[in-house]
VOLOGU-573578 format. One record per atom (N, C-alpha, C, CB): residue number from 0; atom name; residue in three letters; z, x, y. Coordinates in steps of 0.05 Angstrom, whole numbers, m for minus. Glycine has a CB too. Layout:
# residues N
+-----+----+-----+--------+--------+--------+
!   i ! at !  aa !      z !      x !      y !
+-----+----+-----+--------+--------+--------+
! NUM ! CA ! ala !      Z !      X !      Y !
...
+-----+----+-----+--------+--------+--------+
//
This chain:
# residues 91
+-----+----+-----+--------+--------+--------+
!   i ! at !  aa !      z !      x !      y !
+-----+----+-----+--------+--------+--------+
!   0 !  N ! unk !     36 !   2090 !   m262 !
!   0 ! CA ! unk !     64 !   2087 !   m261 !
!   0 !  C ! unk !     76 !   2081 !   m288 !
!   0 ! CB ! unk !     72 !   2064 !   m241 !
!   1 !  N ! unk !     98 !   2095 !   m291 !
!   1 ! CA ! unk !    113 !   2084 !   m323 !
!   1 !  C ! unk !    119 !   2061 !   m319 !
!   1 ! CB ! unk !    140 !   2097 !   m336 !
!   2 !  N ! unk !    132 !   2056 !   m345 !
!   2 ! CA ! unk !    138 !   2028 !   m350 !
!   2 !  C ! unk !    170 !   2036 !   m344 !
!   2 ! CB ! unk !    128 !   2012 !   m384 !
!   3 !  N ! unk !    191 !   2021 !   m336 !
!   3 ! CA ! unk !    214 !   2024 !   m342 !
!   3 !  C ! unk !    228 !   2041 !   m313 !
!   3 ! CB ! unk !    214 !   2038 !   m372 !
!   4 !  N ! unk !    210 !   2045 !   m303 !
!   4 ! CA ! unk !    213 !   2061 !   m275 !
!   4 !  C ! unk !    220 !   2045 !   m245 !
!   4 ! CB ! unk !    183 !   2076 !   m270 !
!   5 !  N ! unk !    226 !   2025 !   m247 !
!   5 ! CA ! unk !    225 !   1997 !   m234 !
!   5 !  C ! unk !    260 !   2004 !   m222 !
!   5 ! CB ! unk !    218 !   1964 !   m260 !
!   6 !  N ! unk !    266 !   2000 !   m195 !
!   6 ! CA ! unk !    299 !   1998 !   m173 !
!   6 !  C ! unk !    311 !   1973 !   m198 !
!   6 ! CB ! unk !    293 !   1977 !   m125 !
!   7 !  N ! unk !    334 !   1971 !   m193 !
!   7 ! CA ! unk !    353 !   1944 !   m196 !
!   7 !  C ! unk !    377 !   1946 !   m178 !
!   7 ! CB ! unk !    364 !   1940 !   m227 !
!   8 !  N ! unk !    382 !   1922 !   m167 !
!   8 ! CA ! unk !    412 !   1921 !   m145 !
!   8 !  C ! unk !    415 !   1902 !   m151 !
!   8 ! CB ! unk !    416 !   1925 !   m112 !
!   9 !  N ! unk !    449 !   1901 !   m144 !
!   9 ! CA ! unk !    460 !   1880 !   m156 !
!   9 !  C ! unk !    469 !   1867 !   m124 !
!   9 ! CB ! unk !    486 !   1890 !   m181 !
!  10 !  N ! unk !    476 !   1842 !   m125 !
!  10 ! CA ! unk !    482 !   1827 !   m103 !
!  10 !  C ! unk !    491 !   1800 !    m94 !
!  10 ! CB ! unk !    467 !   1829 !    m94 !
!  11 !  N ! unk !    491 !   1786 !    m78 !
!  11 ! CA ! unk !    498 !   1768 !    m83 !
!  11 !  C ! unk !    488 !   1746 !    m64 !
!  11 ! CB ! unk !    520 !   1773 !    m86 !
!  12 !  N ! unk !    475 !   1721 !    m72 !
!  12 ! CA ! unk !    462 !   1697 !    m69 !
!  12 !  C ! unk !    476 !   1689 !    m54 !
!  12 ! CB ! unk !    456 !   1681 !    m88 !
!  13 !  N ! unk !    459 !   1693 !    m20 !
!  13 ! CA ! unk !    468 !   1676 !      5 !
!  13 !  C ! unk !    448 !   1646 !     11 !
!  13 ! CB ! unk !    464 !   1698 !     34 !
!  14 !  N ! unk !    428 !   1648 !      3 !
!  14 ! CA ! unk !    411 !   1624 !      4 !
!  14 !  C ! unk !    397 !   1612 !    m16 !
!  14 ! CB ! unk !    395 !   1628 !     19 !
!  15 !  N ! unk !    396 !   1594 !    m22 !
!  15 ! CA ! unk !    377 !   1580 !    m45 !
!  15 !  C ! unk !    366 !   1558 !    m42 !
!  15 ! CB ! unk !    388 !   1575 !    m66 !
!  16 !  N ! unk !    352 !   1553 !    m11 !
!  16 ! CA ! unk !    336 !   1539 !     m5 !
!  16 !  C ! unk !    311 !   1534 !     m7 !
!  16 ! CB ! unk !    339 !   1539 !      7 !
!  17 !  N ! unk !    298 !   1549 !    m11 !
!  17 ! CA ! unk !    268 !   1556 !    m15 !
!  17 !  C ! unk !    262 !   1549 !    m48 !
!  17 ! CB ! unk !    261 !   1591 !     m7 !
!  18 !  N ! unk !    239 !   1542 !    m50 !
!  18 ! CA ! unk !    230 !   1534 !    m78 !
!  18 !  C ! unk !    231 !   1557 !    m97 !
!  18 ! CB ! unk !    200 !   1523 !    m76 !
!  19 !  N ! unk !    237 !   1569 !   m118 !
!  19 ! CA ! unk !    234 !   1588 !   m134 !
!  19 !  C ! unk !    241 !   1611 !   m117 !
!  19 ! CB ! unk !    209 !   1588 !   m146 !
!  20 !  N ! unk !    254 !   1615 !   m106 !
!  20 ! CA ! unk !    260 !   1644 !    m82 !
!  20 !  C ! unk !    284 !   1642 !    m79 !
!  20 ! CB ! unk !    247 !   1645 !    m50 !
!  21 !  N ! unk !    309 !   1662 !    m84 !
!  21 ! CA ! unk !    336 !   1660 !    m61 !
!  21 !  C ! unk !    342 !   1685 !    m48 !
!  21 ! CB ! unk !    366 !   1652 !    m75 !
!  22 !  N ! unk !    356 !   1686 !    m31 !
!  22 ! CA ! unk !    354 !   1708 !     m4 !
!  22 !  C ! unk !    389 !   1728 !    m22 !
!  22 ! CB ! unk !    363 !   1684 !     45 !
!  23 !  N ! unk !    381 !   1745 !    m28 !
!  23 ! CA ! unk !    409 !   1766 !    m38 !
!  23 !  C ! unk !    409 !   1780 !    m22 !
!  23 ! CB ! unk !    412 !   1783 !    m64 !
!  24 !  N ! unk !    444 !   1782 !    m13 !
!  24 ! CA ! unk !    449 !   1806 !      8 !
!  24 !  C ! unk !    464 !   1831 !    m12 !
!  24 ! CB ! unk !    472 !   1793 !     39 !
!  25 !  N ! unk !    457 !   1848 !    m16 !
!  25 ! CA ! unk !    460 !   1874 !    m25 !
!  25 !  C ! unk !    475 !   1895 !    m11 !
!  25 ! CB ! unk !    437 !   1882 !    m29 !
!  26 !  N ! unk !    508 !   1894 !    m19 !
!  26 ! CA ! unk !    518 !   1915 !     m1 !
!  26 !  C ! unk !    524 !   1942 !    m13 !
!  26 ! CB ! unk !    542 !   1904 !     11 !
!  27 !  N ! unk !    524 !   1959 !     11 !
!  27 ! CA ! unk !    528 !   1990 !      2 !
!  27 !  C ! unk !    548 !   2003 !     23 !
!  27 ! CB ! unk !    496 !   2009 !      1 !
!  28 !  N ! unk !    557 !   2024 !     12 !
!  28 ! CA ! unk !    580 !   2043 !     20 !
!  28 !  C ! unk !    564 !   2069 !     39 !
!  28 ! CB ! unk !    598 !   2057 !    m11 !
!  29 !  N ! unk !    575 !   2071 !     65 !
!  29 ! CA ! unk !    559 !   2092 !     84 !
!  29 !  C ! unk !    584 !   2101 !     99 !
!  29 ! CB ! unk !    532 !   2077 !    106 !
!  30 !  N ! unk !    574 !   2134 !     96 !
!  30 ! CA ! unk !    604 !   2154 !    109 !
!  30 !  C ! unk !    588 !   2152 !    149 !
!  30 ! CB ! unk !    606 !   2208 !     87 !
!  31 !  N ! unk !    611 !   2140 !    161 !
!  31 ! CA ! unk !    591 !   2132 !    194 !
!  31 !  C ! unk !    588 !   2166 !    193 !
!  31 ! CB ! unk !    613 !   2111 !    234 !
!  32 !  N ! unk !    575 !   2179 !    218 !
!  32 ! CA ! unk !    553 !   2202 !    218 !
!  32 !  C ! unk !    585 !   2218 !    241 !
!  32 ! CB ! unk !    509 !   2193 !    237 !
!  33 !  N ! unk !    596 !   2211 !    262 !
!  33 ! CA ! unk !    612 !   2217 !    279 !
!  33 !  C ! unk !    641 !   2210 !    278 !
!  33 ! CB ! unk !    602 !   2208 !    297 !
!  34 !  N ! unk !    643 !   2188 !    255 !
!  34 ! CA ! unk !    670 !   2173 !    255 !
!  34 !  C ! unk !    683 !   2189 !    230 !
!  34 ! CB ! unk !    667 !   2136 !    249 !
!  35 !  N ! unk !    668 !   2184 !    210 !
!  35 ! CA ! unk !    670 !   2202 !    187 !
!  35 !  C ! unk !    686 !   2172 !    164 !
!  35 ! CB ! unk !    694 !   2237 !    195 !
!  36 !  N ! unk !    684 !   2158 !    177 !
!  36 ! CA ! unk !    694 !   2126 !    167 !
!  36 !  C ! unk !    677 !   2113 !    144 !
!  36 ! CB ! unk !    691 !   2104 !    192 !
!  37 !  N ! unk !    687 !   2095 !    120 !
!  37 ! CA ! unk !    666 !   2087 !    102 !
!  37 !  C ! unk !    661 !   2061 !    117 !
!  37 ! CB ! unk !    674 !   2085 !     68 !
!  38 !  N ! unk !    635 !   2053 !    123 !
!  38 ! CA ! unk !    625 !   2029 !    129 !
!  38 !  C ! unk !    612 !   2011 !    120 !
!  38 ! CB ! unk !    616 !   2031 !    141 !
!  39 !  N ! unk !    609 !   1995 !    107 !
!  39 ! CA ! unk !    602 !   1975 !     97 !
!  39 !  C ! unk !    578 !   1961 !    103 !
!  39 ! CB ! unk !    619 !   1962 !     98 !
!  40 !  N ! unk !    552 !   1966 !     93 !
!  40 ! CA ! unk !    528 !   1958 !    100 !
!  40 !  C ! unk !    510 !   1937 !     88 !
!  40 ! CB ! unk !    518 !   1977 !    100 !
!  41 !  N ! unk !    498 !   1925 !     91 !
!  41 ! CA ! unk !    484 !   1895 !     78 !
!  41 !  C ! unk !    458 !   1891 !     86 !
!  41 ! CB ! unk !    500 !   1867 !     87 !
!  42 !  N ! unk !    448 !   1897 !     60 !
!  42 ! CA ! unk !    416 !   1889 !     63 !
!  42 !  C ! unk !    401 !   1865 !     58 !
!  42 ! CB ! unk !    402 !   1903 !     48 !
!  43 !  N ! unk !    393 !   1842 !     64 !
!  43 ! CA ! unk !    377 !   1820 !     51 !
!  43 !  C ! unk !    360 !   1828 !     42 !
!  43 ! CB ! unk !    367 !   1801 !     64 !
!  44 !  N ! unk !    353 !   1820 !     15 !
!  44 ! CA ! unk !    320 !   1821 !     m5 !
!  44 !  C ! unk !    325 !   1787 !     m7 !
!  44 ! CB ! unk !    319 !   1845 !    m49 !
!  45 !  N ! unk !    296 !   1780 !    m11 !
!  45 ! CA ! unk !    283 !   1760 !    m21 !
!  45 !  C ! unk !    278 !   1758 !    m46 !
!  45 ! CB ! unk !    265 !   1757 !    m10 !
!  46 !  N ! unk !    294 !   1751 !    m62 !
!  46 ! CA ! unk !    273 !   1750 !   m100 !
!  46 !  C ! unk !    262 !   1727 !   m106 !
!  46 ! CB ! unk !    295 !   1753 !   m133 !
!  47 !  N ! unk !    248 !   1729 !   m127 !
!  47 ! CA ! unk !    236 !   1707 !   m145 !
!  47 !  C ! unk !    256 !   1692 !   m165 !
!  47 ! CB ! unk !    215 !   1719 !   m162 !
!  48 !  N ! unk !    253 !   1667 !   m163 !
!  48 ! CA ! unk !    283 !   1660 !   m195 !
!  48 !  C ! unk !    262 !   1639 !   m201 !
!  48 ! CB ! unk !    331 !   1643 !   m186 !
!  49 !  N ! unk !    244 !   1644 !   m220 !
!  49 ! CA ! unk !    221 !   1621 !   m234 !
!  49 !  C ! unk !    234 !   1593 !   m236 !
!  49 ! CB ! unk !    212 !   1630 !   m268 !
!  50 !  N ! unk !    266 !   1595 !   m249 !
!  50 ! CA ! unk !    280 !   1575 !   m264 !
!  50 !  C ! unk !    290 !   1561 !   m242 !
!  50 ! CB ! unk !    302 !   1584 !   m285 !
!  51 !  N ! unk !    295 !   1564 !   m212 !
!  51 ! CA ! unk !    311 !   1564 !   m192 !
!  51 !  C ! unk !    339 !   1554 !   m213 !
!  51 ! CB ! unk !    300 !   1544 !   m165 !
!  52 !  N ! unk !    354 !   1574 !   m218 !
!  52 ! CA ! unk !    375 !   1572 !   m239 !
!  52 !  C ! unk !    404 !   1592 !   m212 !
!  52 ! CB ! unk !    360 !   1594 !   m279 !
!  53 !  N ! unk !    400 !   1600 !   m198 !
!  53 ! CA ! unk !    410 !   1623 !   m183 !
!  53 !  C ! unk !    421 !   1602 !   m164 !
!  53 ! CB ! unk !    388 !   1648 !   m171 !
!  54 !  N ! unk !    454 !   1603 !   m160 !
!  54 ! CA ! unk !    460 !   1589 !   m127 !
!  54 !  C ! unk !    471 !   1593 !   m120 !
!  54 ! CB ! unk !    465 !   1569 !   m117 !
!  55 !  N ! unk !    481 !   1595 !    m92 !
!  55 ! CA ! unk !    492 !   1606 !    m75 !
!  55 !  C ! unk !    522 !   1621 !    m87 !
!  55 ! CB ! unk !    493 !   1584 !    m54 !
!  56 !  N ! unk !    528 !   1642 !    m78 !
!  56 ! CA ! unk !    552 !   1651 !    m86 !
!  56 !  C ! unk !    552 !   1662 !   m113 !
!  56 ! CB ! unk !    569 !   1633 !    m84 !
!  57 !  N ! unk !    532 !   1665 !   m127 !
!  57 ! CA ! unk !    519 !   1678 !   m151 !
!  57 !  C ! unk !    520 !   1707 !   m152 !
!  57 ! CB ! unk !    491 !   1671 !   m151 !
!  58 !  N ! unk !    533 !   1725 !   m168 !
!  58 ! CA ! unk !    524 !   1751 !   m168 !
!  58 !  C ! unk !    494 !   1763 !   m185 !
!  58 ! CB ! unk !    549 !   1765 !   m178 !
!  59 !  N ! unk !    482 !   1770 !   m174 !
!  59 ! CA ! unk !    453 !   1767 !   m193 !
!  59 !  C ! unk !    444 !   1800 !   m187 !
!  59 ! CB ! unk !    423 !   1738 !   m179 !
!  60 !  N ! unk !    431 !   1806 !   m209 !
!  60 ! CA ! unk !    409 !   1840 !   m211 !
!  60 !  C ! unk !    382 !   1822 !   m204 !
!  60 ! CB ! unk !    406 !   1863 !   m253 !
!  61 !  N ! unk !    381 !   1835 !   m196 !
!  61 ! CA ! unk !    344 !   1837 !   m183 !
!  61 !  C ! unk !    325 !   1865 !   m192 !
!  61 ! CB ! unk !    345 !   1840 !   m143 !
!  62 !  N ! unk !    309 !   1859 !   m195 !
!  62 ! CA ! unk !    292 !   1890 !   m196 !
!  62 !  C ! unk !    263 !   1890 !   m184 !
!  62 ! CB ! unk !    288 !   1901 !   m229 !
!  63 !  N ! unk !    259 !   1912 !   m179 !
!  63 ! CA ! unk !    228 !   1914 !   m163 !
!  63 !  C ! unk !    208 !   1907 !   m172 !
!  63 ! CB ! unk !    218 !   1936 !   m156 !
!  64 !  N ! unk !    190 !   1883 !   m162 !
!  64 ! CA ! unk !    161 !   1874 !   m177 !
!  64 !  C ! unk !    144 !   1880 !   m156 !
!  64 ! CB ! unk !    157 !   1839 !   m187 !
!  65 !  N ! unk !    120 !   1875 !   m156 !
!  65 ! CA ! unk !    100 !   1868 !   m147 !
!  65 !  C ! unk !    103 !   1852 !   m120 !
!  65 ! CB ! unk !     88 !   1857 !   m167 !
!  66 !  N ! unk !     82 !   1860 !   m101 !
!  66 ! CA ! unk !     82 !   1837 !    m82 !
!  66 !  C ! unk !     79 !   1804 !    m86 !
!  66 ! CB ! unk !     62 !   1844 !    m67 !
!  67 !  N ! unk !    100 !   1789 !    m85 !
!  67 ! CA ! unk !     92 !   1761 !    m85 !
!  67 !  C ! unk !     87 !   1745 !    m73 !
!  67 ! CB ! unk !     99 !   1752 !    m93 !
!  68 !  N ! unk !     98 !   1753 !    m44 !
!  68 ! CA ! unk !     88 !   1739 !    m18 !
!  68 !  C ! unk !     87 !   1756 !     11 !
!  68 ! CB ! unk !    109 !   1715 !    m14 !
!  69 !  N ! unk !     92 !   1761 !     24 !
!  69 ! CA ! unk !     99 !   1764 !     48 !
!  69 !  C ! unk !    116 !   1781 !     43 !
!  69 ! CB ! unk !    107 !   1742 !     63 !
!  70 !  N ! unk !    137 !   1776 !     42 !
!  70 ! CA ! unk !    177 !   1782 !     39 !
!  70 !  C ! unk !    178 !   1795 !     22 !
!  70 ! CB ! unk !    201 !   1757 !     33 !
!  71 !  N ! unk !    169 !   1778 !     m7 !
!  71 ! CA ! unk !    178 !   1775 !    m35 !
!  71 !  C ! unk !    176 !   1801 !    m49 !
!  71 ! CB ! unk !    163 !   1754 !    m49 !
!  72 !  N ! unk !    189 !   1812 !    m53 !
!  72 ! CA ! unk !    183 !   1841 !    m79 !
!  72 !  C ! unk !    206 !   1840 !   m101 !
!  72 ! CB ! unk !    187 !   1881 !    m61 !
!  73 !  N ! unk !    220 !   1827 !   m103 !
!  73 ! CA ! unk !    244 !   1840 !   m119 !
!  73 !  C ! unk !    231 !   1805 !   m144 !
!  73 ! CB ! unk !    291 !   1841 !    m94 !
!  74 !  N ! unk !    245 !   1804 !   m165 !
!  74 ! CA ! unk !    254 !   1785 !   m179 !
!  74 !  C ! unk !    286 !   1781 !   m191 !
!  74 ! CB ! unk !    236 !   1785 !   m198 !
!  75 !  N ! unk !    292 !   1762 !   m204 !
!  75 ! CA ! unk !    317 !   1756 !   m204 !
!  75 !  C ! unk !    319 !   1764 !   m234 !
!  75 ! CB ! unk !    325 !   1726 !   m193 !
!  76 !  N ! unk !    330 !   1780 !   m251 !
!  76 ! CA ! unk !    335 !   1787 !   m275 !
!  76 !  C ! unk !    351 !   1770 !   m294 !
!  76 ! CB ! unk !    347 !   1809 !   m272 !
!  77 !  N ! unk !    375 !   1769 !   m282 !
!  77 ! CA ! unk !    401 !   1758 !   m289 !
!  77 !  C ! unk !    425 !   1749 !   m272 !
!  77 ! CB ! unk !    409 !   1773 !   m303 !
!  78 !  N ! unk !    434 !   1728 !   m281 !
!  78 ! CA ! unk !    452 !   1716 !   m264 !
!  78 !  C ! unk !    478 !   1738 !   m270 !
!  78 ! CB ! unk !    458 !   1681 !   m272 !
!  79 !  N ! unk !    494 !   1749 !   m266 !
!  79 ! CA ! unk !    513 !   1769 !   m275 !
!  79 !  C ! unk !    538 !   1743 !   m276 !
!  79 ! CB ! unk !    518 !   1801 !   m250 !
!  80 !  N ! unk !    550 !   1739 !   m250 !
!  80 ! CA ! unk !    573 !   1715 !   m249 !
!  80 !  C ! unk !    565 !   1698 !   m237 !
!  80 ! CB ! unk !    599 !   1720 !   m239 !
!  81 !  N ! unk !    582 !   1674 !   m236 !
!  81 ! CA ! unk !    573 !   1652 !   m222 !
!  81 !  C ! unk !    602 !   1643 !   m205 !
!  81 ! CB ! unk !    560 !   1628 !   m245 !
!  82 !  N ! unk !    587 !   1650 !   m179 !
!  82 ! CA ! unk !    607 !   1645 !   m166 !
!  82 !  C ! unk !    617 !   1618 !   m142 !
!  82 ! CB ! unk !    606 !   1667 !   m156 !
!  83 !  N ! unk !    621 !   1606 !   m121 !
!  83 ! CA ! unk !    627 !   1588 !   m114 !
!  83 !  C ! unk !    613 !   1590 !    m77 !
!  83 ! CB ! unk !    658 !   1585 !   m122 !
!  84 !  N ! unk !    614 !   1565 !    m68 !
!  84 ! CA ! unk !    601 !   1572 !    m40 !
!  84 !  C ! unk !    617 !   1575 !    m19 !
!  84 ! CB ! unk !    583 !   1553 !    m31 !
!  85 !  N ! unk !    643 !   1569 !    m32 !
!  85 ! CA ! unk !    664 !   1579 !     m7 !
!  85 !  C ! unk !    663 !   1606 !     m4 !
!  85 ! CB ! unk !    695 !   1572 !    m11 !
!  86 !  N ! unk !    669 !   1624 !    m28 !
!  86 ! CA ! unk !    662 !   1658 !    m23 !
!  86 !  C ! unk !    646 !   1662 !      3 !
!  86 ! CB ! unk !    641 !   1672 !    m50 !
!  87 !  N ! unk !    626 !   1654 !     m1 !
!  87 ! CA ! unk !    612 !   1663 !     16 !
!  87 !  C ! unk !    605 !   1653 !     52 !
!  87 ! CB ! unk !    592 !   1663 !      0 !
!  88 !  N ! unk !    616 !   1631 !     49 !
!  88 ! CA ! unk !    614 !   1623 !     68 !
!  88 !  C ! unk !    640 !   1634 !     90 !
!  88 ! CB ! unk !    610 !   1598 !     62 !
!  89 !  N ! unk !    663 !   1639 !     80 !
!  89 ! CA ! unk !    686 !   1652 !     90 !
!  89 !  C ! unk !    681 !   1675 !     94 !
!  89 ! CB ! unk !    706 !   1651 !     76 !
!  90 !  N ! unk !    659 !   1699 !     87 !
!  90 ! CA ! unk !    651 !   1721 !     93 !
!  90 !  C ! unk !    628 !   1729 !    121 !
!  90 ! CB ! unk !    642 !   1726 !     68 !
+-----+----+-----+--------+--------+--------+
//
């Protein structure tokens, strides 16, 4: 495998409970198949954040690593913005 060949998504930090781990939900744009409507779709990944530096309401890139647990494949790159926990909790 090359080097440099590795996913990145950008997203945003719903949990940061877990030791060195927070849960990013990752949303994307989908034309529905019958409606012909844009729908709004949301994926959870699990990343790694070594620093636990990442909290809730955080916009963060992630990119594809290695298996690290169970769940775990993505790591946490960069914090992009730092955002607040009401955002998200009102969503």
């Amino acid at each position: 495998m090359k080097a440099g060949n590795r996913k990145t998504k950008v997203g945003r930090v719903v949990s940061d409970k877990m030791d060195k781990t927070v849960v990013v939900s990752v949303e994307r744009l989908r034309r529905h198949p019958m409606y012909k409507r844009v729908i709004r779709l949301s994926t959870k990944f699990k990343a790694h954040d070594e620093d636990n530096s990442a909290r809730v309401g955080d916009t963060v890139r992630i990119v594809e690593s290695r298996p690290l647990s169970r769940e775990k494949r993505w790591t946490v790159v960069e914090i992009v913005t730092r955002g607040s926990v009401e955002e998200v909790i009102v969503e």
